[in-house]
C-alpha positions as CSV (number, residue, x, y, z in Angstrom):
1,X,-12.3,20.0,-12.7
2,X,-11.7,20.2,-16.5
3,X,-8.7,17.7,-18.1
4,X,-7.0,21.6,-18.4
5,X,-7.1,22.2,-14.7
6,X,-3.9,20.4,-12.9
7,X,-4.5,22.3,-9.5
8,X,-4.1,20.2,-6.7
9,X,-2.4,17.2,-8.6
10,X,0.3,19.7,-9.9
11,X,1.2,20.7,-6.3
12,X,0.7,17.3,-5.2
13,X,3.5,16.5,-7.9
14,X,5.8,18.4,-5.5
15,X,5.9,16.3,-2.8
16,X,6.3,12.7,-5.2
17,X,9.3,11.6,-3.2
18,X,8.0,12.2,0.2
19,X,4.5,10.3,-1.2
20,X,6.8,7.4,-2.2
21,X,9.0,7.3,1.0
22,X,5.1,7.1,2.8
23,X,4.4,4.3,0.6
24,X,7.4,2.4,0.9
25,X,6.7,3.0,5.1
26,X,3.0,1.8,5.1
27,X,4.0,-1.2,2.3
28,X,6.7,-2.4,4.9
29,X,4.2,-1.3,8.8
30,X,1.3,-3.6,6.7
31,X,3.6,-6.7,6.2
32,X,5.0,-6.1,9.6
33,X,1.9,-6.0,11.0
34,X,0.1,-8.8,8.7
35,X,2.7,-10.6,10.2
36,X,2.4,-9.6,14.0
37,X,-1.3,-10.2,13.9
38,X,-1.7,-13.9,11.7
39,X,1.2,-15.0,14.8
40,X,-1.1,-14.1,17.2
41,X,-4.2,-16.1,15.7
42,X,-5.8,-13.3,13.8
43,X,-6.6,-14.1,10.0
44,X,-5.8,-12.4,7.0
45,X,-8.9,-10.5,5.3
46,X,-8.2,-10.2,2.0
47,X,-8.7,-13.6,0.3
48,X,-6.6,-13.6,-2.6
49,X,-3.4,-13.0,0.3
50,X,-5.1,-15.1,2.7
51,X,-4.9,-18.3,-0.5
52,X,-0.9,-16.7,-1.5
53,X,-0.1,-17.3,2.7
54,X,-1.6,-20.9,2.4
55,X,0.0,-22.1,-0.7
56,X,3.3,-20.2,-0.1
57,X,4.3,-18.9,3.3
58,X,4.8,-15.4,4.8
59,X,7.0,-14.6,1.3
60,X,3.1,-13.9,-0.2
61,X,3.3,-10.9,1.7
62,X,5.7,-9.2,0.2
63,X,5.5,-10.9,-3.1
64,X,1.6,-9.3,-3.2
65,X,3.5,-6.3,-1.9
66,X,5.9,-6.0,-4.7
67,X,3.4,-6.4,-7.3
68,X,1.1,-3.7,-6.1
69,X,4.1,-1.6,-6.4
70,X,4.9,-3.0,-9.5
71,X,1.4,-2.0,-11.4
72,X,1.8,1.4,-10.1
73,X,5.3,2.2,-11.5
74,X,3.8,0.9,-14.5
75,X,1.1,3.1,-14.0
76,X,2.9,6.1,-13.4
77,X,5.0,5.7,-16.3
78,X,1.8,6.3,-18.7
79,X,0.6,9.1,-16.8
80,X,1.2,12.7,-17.7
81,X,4.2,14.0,-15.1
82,X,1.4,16.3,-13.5
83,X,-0.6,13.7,-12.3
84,X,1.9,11.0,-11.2
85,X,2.1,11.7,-7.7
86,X,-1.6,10.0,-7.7
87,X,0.5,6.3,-7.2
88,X,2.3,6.6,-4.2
89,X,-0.8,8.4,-3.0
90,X,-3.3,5.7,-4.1
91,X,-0.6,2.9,-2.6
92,X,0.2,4.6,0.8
93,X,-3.2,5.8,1.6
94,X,-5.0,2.0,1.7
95,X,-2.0,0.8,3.1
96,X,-1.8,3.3,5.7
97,X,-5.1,2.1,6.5
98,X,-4.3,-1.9,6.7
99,X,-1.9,-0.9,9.1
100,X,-3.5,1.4,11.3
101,X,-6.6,-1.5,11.2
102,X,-4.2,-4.4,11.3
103,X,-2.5,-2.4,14.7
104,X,-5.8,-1.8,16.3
105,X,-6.4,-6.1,16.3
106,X,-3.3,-7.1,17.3
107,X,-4.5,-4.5,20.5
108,X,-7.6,-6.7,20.9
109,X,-6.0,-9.8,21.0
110,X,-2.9,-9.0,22.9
């Protein structure tokens, strides 16, 4: 795809709020589910949240949360409006993920 081409980014661009509402969904299912799962003895696999849950409690998670968030509205603000709906895209989709992953341990050990 040339820099000229928008294509699928530009329709993509139409759906932006529903992309956010899915981030804001899988942001809050991973905490949830971070949550459910370190409760029931399972450990948190990313290190830099596994250190931010030792030194400082369950309020990492969403702390970690909100700056992921953060970074991409400042992200999207430098982008051209054609190509923003790429952030909630890039946030929900791993954290879709994480929670569909973090769900299928917490079956495992339940």
């Amino acid at each position: 795809m040339s820099t000229h081409e928008v294509g699928v980014w530009e329709t993509l661009s139409g759906y932006e709020s529903l992309l956010w509402g899915a981030a804001v969904v899988s942001m809050v299912a991973d905490i949830v589910l971070t949550y459910h799962g370190i409760e029931r003895g399972l450990v948190e696999g990313n290190p830099i949240a596994r250190f931010a849950l030792e030194r400082v409690g369950y309020a990492a998670l969403g702390a970690l949360k909100l700056f992921a968030l953060g970074v991409g509205l400042a992200g999207r603000a430098v982008l051209p409006t054609e190509y923003t709906a790429i952030v909630p895209l890039g946030l929900a989709v791993p954290w879709t993920i994480a929670s569909l992953i973090n769900a299928a341990l917490i079956v495992t050990v339940s």
